[in-house]
C-alpha positions as CSV (number, residue, x, y, z in Angstrom):
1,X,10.0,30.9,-20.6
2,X,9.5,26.9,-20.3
3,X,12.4,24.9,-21.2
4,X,9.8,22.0,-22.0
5,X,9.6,20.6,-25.8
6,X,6.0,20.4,-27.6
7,X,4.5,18.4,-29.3
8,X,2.3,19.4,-32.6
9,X,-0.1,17.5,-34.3
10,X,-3.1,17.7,-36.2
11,X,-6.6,16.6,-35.3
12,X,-9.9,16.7,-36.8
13,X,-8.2,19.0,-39.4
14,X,-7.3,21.3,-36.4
15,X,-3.7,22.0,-35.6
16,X,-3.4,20.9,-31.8
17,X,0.1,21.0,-29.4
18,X,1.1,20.0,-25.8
19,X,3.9,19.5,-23.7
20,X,6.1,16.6,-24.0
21,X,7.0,14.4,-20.8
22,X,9.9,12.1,-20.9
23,X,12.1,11.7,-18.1
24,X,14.0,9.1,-20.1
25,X,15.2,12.0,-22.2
26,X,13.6,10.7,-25.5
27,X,12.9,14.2,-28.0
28,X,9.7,14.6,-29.1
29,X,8.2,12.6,-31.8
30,X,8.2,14.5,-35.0
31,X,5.2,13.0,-36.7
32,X,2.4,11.7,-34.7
33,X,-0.9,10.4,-36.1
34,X,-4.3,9.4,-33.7
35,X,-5.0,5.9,-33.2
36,X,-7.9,4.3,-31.3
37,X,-8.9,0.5,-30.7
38,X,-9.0,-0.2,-34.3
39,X,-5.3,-0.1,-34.4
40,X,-4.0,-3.7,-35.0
41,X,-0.5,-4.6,-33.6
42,X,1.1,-5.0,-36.8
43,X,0.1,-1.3,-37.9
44,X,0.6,0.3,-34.9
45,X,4.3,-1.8,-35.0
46,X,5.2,-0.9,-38.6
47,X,4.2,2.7,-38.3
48,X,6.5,3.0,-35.0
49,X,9.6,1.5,-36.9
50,X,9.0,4.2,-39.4
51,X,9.0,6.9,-36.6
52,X,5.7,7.9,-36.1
53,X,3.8,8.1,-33.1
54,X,0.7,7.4,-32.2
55,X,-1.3,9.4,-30.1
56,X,-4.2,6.8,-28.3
57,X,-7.6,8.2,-28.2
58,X,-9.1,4.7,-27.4
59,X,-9.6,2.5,-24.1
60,X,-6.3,2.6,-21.3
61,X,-6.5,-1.1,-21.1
62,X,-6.5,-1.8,-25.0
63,X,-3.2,0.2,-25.1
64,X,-1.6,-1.8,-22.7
65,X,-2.4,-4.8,-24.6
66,X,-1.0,-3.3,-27.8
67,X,2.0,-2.3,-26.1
68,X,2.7,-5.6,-25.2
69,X,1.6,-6.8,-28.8
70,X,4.3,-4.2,-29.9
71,X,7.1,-5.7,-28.0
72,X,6.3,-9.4,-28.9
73,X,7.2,-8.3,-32.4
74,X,10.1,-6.0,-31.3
75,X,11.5,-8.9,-29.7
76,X,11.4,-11.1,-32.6
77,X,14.8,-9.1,-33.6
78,X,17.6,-10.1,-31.0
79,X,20.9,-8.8,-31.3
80,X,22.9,-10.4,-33.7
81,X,26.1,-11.8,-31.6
82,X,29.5,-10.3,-31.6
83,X,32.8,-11.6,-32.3
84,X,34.0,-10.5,-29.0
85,X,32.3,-9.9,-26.0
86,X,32.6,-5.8,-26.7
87,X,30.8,-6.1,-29.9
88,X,28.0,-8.6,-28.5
89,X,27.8,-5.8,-26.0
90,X,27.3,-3.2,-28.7
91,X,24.8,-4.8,-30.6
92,X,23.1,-5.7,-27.5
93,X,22.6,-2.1,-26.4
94,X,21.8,-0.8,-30.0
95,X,18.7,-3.5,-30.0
96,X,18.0,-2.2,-26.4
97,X,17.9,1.1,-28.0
98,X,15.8,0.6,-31.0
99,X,13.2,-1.3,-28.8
100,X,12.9,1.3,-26.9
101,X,12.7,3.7,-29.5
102,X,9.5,1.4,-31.3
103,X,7.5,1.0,-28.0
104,X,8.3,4.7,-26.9
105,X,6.1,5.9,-29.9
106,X,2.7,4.7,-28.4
107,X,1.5,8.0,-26.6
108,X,-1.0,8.4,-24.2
109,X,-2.3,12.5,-23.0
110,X,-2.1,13.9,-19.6
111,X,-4.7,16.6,-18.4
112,X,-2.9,19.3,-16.3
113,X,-3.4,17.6,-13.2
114,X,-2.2,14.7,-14.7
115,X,-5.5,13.1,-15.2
116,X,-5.4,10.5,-17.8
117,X,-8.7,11.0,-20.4
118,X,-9.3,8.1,-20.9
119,X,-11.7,5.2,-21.0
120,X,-10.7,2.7,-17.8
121,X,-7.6,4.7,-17.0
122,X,-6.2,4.3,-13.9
123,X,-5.8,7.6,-11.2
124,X,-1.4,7.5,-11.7
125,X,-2.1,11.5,-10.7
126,X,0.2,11.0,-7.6
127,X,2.8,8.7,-9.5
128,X,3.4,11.4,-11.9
129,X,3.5,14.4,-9.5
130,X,6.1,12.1,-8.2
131,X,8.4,12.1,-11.0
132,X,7.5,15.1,-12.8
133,X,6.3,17.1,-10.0
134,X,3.4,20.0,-10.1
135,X,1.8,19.6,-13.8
136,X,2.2,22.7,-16.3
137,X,-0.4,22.1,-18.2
138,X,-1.9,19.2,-20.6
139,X,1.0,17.1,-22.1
140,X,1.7,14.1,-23.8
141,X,3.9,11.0,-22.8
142,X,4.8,7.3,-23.8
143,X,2.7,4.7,-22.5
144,X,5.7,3.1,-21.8
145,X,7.7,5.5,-20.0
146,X,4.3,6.0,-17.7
147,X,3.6,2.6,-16.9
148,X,7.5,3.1,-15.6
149,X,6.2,5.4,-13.4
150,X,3.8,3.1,-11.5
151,X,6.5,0.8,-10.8
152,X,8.6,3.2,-9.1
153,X,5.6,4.9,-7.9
154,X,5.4,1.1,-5.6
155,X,9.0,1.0,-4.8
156,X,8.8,4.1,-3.4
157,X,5.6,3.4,-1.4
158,X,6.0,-0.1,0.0
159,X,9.9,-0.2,0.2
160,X,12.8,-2.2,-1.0
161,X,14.3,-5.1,1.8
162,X,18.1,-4.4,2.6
163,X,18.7,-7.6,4.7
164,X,22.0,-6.2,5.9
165,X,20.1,-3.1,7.1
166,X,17.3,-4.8,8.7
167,X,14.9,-2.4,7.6
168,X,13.7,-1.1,4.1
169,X,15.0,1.5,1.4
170,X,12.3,3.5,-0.4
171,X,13.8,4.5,-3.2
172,X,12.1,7.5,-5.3
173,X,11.8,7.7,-9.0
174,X,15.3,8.1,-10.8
175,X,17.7,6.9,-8.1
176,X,19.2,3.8,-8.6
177,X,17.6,1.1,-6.3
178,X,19.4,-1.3,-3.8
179,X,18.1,-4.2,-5.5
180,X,21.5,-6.1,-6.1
181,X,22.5,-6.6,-2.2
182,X,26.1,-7.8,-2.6
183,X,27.5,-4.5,-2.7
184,X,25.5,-3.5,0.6
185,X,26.6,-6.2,2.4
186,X,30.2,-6.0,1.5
187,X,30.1,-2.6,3.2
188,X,28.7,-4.5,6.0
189,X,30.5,-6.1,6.7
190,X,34.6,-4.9,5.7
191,X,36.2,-4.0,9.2
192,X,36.1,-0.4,10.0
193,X,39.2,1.4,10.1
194,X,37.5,4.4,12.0
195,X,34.2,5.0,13.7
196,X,34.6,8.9,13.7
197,X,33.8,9.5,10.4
198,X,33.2,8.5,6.9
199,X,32.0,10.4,3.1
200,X,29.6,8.2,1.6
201,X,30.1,9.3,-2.4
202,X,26.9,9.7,-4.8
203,X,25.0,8.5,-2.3
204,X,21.9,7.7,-3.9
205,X,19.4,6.4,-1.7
206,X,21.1,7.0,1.4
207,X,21.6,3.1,1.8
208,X,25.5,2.7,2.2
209,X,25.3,5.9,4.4
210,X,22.5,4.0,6.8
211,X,25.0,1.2,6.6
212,X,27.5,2.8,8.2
213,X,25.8,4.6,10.5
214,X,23.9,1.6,11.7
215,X,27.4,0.3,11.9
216,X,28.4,2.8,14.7
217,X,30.1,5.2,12.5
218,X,29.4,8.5,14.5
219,X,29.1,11.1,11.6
220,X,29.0,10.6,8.0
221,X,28.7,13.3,5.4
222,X,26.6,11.8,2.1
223,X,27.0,13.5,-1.3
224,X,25.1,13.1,-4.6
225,X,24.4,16.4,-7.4
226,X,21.0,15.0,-8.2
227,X,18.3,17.1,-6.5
228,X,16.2,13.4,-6.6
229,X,18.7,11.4,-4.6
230,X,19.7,14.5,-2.6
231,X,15.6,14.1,-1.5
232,X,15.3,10.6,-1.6
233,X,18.4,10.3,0.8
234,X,17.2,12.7,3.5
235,X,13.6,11.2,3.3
236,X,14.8,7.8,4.2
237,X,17.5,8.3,6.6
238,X,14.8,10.6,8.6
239,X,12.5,8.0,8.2
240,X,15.5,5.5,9.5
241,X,16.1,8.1,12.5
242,X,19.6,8.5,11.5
243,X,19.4,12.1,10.5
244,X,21.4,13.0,13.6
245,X,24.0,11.1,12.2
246,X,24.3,11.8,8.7
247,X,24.7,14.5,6.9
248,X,23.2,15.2,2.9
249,X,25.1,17.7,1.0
250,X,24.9,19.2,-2.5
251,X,28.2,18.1,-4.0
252,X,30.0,17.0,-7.1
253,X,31.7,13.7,-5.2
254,X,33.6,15.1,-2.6
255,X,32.9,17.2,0.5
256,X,35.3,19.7,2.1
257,X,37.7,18.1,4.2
258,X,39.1,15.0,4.8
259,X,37.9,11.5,6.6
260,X,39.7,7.9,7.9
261,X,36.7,6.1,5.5
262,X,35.5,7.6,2.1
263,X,32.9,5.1,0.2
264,X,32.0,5.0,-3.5
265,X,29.7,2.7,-5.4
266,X,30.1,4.7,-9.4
267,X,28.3,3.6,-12.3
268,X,30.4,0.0,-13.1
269,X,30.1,0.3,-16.8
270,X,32.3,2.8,-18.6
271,X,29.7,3.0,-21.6
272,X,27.2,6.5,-22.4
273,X,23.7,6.4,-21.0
274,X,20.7,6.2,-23.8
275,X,18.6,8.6,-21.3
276,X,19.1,10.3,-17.9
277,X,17.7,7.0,-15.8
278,X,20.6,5.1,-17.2
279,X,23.3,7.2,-15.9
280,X,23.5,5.2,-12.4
281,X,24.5,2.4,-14.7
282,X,26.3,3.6,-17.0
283,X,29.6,6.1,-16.7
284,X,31.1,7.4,-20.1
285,X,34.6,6.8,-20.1
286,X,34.7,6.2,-16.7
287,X,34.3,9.4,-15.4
288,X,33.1,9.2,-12.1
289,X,35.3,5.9,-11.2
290,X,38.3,8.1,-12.8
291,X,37.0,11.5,-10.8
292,X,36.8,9.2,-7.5
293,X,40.0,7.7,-7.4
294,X,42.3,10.9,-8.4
295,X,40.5,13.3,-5.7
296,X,40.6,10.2,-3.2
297,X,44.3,11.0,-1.5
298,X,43.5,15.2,-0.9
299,X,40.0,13.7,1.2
300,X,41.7,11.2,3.2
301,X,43.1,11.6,6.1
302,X,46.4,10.0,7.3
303,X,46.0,5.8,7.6
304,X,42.8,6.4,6.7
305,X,40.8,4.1,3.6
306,X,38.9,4.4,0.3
307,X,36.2,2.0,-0.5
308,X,35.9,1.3,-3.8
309,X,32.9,-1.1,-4.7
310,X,33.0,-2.4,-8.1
311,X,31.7,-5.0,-9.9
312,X,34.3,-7.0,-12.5
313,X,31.7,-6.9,-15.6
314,X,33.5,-4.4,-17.8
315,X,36.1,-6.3,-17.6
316,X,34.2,-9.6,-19.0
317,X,33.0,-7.3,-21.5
318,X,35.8,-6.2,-22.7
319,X,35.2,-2.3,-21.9
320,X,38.0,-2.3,-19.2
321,X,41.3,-4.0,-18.3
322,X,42.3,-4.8,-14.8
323,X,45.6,-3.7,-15.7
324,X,44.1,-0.2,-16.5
325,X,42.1,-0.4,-12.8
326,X,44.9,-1.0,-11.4
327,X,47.2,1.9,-13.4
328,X,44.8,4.2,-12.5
329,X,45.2,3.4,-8.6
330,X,48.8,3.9,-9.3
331,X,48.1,7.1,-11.4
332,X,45.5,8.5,-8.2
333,X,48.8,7.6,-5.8
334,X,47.1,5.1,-4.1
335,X,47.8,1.7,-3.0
336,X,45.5,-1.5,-2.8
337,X,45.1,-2.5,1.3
338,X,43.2,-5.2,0.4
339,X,40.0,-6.4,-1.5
340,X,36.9,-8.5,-0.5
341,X,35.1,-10.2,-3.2
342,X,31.1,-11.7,-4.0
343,X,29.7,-13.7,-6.2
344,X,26.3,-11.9,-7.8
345,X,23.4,-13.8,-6.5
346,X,20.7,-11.5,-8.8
347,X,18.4,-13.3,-11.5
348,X,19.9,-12.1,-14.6
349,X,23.1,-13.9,-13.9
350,X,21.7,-16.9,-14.4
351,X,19.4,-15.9,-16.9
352,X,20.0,-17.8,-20.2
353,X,17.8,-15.7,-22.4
354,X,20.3,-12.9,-21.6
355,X,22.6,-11.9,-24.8
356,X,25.4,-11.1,-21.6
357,X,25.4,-14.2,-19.7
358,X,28.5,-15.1,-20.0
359,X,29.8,-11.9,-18.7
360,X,26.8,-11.7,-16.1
361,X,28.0,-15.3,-14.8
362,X,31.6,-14.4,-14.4
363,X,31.1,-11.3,-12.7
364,X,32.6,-10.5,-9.4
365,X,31.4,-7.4,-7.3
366,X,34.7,-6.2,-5.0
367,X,35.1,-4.0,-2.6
368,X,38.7,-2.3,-3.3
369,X,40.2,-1.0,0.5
370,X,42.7,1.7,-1.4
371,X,45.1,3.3,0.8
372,X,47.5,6.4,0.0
373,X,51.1,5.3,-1.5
């Protein structure tokens, strides 16, 4: 039997159901109520706020536009700032959270090929075989969380730059995208300690792993649990022609054995994801940083080095203490060999809209070369 929630509603007096589609891990709405291109913005806004949905039955392109009416007026609530830069975070993330929640609740149906019926609708069939692969039948989903799909639909088709790659990463729908470069070219350029072999941890896209093997590394074993970045990772190192190279295993961070290099970019804030896509972001009490650094001395071999890559930001928020980075290298047995630093040269650090600025304009990504004490 399906795992998949439904959705019920009424319509036309006749009780109606379908499957509900969010990747983003939102439940399904509770009350829902049929709107069309009569809907004004404040309606449509108020009736969201008060948790209902509102299933569209009117023109694709109309829907779009009150979407984007919705958020005007979501936005005219920012987070209210904090007395420390923990609680600005908080409320931050708690606004984030309700937005999302208000604009989530404008729901558009899916036929079962994912057809969108519609007036003006766009064809976003192969988008959504892409994230949600083959279609089980008619199904509902936020307009929101779709139009999502059509922008990682594009990443994945045209490609993200990696300048310290020389070549593009085509990242697929739920894998955290290359898009903030310092950390790449940190592991381009830190000396090697080996060219035998390296692990590349929660690999992802397969773009540190390319790194390295573009570097001259001769094997390199890349791990990831997700069953999207374990794809996404084989398609583009194949595409790369590095497959003979690199390695993509099944794992929960470390492979069997020992290596002289084992990389890891975790999640940088310890904080719990609001949905599944958050989770390359965000890492609940630091679990995978924490997980990292105690298995780190069984997988390396003798004079061999751990790459840590981590950006300072908790720490301007508050969330984390250097002394506690550095107590849990001690704690893991491990020793710091050295440490390369860079500045963050992505938009939202200089973004002065942003409630985090301050914190996004301190922040320092490093690349921690841990050795065992």
């Amino acid at each position: 039997m399906s795992k998949t929630p439904f959705v019920l509603w009424t319509e036309s007096g006749q009780p109606c159901s379908a499957r509900w589609r969010s990747e983003w891990g939102a439940p399904p709405p509770a009350r829902v109520t049929i709107a069309d291109d009569s809907m004004t913005a404040d309606a449509a806004h108020r009736l969201a706020c008060e948790g209902t949905a509102l299933l569209w039955r009117g023109d694709f392109q109309n829907a779009r536009q009150l979407l984007n009416a919705m958020a005007r007026r979501a936005d005219r609530h920012p987070p209210k700032p904090g007395t420390s830069p923990a609680e600005s975070f908080h409320f931050h993330r708690q606004t984030q959270s309700r937005r999302a929640r208000i604009l989530g609740m404008l729901l558009v149906p899916l036929e079962e090929d994912y057809e969108i019926p519609l007036r003006r609708a766009p064809d976003l069939r192969l988008a959504c075989t892409e994230a949600y692969g083959p279609g089980e039948g008619q199904a509902l989903v936020s307009l929101r969380e779709l139009l999502g799909l059509v922008g990682a639909h594009e990443w994945r088709k045209n490609g993200i730059v990696v300048p310290a790659l020389g070549d593009r990463i085509h990242p697929h729908y739920g894998v955290f995208s290359p898009i903030r470069s310092e950390y790449v070219d940190l592991v381009a350029d830190a000396p090697l300690p080996s060219n035998a072999l390296a692990f590349d941890i929660g690999t992802g896209t397969g773009v540190l792993a390319a790194i390295l093997a573009r570097r001259g590394i001769s094997r390199i074993v890349a791990t990831d649990q997700d069953p999207r970045a374990l794809t996404c990772a084989r398609t583009n190192l194949e595409r790369l022609g590095l497959t003979d190279r690199v390695e993509v295993v099944q794992a929960d961070l470390f492979p069997e054995g020992g290596a002289p290099l084992v990389v890891c970019n975790p999640p940088w804030v310890p904080a719990r994801p609001t949905s599944p896509i958050e989770q390359s972001i965000y890492d609940p009490e630091s679990r995978m940083l924490t997980g990292f650094l105690n298995g780190l001395a069984t997988h390396l071999e003798p004079g061999g080095e751990g790459w840590l890559l981590l950006s300072d930001l908790a720490e301007h928020l508050e969330l984390r203490t250097r002394a506690e980075l550095l107590a849990a290298f001690d704690q893991a047995g491990l020793v710091v060999l050295g440490k390369t630093d860079i500045r963050p040269h992505h938009p939202r650090a200089s973004d002065q809209a942003d409630p985090l600025r301050a914190a996004r304009a301190a922040e320092i990504t490093s690349l921690w070369r841990l050795g065992i004490r």
